[in-house]
C-alpha positions as CSV (number, residue, x, y, z in Angstrom):
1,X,-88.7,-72.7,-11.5
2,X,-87.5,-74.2,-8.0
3,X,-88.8,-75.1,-4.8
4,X,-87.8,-74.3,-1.8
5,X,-88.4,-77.0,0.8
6,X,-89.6,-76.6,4.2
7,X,-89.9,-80.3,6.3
8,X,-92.4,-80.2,9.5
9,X,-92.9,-83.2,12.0
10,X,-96.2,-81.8,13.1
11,X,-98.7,-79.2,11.9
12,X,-102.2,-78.5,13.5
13,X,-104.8,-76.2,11.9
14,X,-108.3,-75.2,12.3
15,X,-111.1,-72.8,10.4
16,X,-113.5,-70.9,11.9
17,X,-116.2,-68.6,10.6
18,X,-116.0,-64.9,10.6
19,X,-117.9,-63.2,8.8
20,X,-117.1,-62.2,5.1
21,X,-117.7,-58.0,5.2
22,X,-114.8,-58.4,8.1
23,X,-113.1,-60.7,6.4
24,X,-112.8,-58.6,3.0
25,X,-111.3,-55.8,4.9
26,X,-108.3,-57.9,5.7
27,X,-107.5,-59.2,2.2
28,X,-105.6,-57.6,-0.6
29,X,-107.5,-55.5,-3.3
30,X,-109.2,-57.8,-6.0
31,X,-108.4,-60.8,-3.5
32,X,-112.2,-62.5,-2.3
33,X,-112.9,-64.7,0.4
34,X,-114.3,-67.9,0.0
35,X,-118.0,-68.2,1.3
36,X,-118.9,-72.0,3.1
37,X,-122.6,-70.5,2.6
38,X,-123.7,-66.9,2.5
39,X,-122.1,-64.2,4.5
40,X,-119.7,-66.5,6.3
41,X,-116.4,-66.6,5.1
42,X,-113.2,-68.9,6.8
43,X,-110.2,-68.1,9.3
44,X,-107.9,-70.5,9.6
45,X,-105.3,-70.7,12.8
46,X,-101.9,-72.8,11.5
47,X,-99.1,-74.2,13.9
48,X,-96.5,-75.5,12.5
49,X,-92.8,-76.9,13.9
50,X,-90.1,-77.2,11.2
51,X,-87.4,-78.8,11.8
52,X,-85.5,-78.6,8.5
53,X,-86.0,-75.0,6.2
54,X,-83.2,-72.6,4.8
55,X,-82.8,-71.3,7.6
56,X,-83.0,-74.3,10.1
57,X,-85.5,-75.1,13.4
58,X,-88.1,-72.8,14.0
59,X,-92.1,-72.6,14.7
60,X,-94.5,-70.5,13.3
61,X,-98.2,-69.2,13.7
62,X,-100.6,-68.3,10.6
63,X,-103.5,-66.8,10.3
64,X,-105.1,-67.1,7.4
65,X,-108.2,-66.0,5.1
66,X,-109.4,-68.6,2.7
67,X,-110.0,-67.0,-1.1
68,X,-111.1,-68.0,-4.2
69,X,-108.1,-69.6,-6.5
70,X,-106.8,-68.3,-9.7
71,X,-107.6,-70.5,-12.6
72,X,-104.3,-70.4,-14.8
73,X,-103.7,-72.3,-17.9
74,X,-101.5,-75.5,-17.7
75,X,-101.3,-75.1,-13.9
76,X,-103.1,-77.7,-11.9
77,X,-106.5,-76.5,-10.3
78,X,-105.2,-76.0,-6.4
79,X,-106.9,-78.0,-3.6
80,X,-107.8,-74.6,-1.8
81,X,-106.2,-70.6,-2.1
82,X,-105.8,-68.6,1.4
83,X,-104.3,-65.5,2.4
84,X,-102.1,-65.0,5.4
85,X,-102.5,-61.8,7.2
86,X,-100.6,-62.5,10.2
87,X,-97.3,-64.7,11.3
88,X,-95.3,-64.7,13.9
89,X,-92.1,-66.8,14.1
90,X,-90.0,-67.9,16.6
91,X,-86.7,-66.0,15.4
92,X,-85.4,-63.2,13.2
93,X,-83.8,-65.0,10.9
94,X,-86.8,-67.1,10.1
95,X,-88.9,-63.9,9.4
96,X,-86.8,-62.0,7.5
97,X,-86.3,-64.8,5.5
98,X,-90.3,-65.5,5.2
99,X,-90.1,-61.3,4.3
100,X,-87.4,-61.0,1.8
101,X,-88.5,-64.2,-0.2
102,X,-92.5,-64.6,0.5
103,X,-93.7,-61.3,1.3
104,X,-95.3,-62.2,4.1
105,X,-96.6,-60.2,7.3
106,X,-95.6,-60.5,10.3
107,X,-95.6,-60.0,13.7
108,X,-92.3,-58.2,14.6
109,X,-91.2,-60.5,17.7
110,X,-90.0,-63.9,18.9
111,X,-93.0,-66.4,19.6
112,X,-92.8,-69.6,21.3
113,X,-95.6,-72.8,20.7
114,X,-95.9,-75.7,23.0
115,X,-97.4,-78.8,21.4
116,X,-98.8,-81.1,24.4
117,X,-100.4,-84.3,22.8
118,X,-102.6,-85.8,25.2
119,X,-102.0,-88.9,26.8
120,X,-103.9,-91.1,24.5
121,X,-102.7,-89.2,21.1
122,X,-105.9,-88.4,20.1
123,X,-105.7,-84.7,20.8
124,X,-103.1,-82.0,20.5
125,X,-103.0,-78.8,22.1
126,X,-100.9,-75.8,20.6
127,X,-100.3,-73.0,23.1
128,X,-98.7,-70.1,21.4
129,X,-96.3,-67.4,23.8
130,X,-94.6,-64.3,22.8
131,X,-91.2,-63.6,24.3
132,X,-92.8,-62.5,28.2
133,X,-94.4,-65.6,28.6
134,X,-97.6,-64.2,27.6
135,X,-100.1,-66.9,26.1
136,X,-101.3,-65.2,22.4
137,X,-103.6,-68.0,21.7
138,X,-104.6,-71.7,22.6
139,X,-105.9,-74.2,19.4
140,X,-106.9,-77.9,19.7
141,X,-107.4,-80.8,17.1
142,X,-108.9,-84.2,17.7
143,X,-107.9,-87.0,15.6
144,X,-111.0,-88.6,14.2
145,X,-110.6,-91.6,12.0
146,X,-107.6,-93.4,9.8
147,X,-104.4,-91.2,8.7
148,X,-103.9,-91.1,5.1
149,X,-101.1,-90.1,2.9
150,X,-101.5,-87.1,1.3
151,X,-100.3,-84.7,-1.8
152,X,-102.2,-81.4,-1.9
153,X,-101.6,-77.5,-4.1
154,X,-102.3,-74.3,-2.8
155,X,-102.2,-71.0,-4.0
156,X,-101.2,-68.6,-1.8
157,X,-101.9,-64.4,-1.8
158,X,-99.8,-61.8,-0.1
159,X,-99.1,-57.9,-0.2
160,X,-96.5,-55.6,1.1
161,X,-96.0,-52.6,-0.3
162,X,-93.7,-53.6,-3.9
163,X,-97.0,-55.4,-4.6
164,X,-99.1,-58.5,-4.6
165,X,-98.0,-61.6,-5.2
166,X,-99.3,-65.2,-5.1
167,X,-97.5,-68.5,-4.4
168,X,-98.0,-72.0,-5.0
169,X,-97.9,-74.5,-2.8
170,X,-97.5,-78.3,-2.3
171,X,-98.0,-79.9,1.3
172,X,-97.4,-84.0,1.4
173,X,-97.6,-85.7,4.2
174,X,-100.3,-88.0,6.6
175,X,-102.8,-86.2,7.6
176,X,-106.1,-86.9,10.1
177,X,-108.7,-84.3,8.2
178,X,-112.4,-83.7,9.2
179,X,-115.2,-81.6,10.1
180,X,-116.5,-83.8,13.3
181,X,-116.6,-79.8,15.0
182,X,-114.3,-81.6,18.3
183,X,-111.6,-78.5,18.3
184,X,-111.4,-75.5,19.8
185,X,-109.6,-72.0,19.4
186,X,-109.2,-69.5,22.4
187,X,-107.8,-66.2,21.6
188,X,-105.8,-63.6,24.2
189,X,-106.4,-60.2,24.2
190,X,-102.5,-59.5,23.1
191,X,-100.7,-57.3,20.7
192,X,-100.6,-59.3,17.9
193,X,-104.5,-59.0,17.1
194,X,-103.7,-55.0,17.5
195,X,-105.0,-54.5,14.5
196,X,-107.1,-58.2,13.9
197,X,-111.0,-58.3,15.2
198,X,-110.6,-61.7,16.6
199,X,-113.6,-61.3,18.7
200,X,-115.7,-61.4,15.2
201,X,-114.6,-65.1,15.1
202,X,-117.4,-67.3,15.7
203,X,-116.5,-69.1,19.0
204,X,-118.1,-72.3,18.6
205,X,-116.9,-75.4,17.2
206,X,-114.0,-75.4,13.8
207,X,-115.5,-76.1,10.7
208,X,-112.5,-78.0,9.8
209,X,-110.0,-80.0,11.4
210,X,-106.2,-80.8,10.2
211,X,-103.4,-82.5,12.0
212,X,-100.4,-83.4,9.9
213,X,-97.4,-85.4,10.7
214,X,-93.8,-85.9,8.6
215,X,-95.4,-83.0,6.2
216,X,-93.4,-80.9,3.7
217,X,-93.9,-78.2,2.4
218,X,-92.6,-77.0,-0.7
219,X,-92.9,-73.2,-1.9
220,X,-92.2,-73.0,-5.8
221,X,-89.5,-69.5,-6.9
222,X,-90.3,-67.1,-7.6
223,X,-93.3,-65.9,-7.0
224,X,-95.9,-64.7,-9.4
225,X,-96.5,-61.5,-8.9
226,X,-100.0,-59.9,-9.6
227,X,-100.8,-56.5,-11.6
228,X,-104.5,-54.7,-12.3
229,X,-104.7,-57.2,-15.8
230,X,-104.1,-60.4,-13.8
231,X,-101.2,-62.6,-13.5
């Protein structure tokens, strides 16, 4: 077992609620989503900004369902499980390698994110463009109280059509984490939610909050891949 190592000077990611009938239709078979309280499960919108991966510099949106982990013997019990069911990237190279290696899906075109911290560094805006200039979505984070240094696991689920598989995960890092509601999300009607009911998202304030800074993450090889008996 390796890793392969993916090393991000910023990251900003917020969850919102949608709720969980929708949300099931997005997920893999036997896959659930995670339920805050009853009938409400979690979307989370990722921006990230590598500047050192396999395949160099690049950016990259996820979208995200949050699921329920797999408890595995020996293995560590993960921080959290999620599902991606949308990426985009900011070149080809960079998504065919996510495809090839990670199974992941993906929107089939160049995208572009400006970060613009504010003036104070509290907050920092993530606006998202496809190749015409066209904004695809806006998301905000607020730093609220101290940055702490940080070691988390994740599990992660994906499906193409040679199968399921599931990942794990380890993000390191400082991080400003919390549920103070002080973000925001604004989606575009554009084709990369062709398929994605973004208006089911709730539109009021994140449930969670994440802003990271010197992060890396590292993906362990090969994946595990998941059959009707299990793993």
């Amino acid at each position: 077992m390796n890793r392969v190592e993916y090393h991000y000077p910023r990251m900003i990611s917020a969850s919102f609620e949608i709720p969980t009938e929708d949300a099931r239709k997005l997920l893999p078979r036997g896959v659930e989503p995670l339920e805050p309280w009853h009938g409400a499960s979690v979307l989370t919108v990722t921006l990230f900004e590598f500047d050192a991966s396999p395949v160099g510099p690049y950016q990259e949106v996820v979208l995200s369902i949050f699921v329920a982990p797999r408890l595995i013997a020996g293995d560590v019990f993960p921080h959290a499980a999620v599902s991606p069911i949308r990426l985009g990237s900011t070149h080809l190279a960079a998504r065919q390698h996510a495809i090839d290696l990670w199974h992941l899906p993906h929107f089939h075109e160049d995208i572009r994110i400006a970060f613009e911290p504010s003036e104070d560094g509290k907050r920092m805006t993530g606006r998202v463009y496809c190749p015409r200039g066209e904004e695809i979505l806006e998301l905000n984070v607020v730093q609220s109280g101290a940055w702490q240094n940080t070691l988390r696991q994740y599990q992660s689920f994906q499906e193409d059509e040679t199968g399921l598989y599931m990942s794990k995960i380890d993000w390191s890092g400082f991080v400003n984490e919390h549920e103070e509601g002080i973000g925001s999300v604004h989606f575009r009607d554009h084709r990369f939610f062709h398929d994605f009911p973004v208006k089911l998202v709730a539109g009021g304030p994140p449930i969670r909050e994440i802003w990271m800074q010197d992060g890396l993450e590292s993906i362990h090889n090969p994946l595990r891949r998941i059959t009707a008996g299990g793993l």
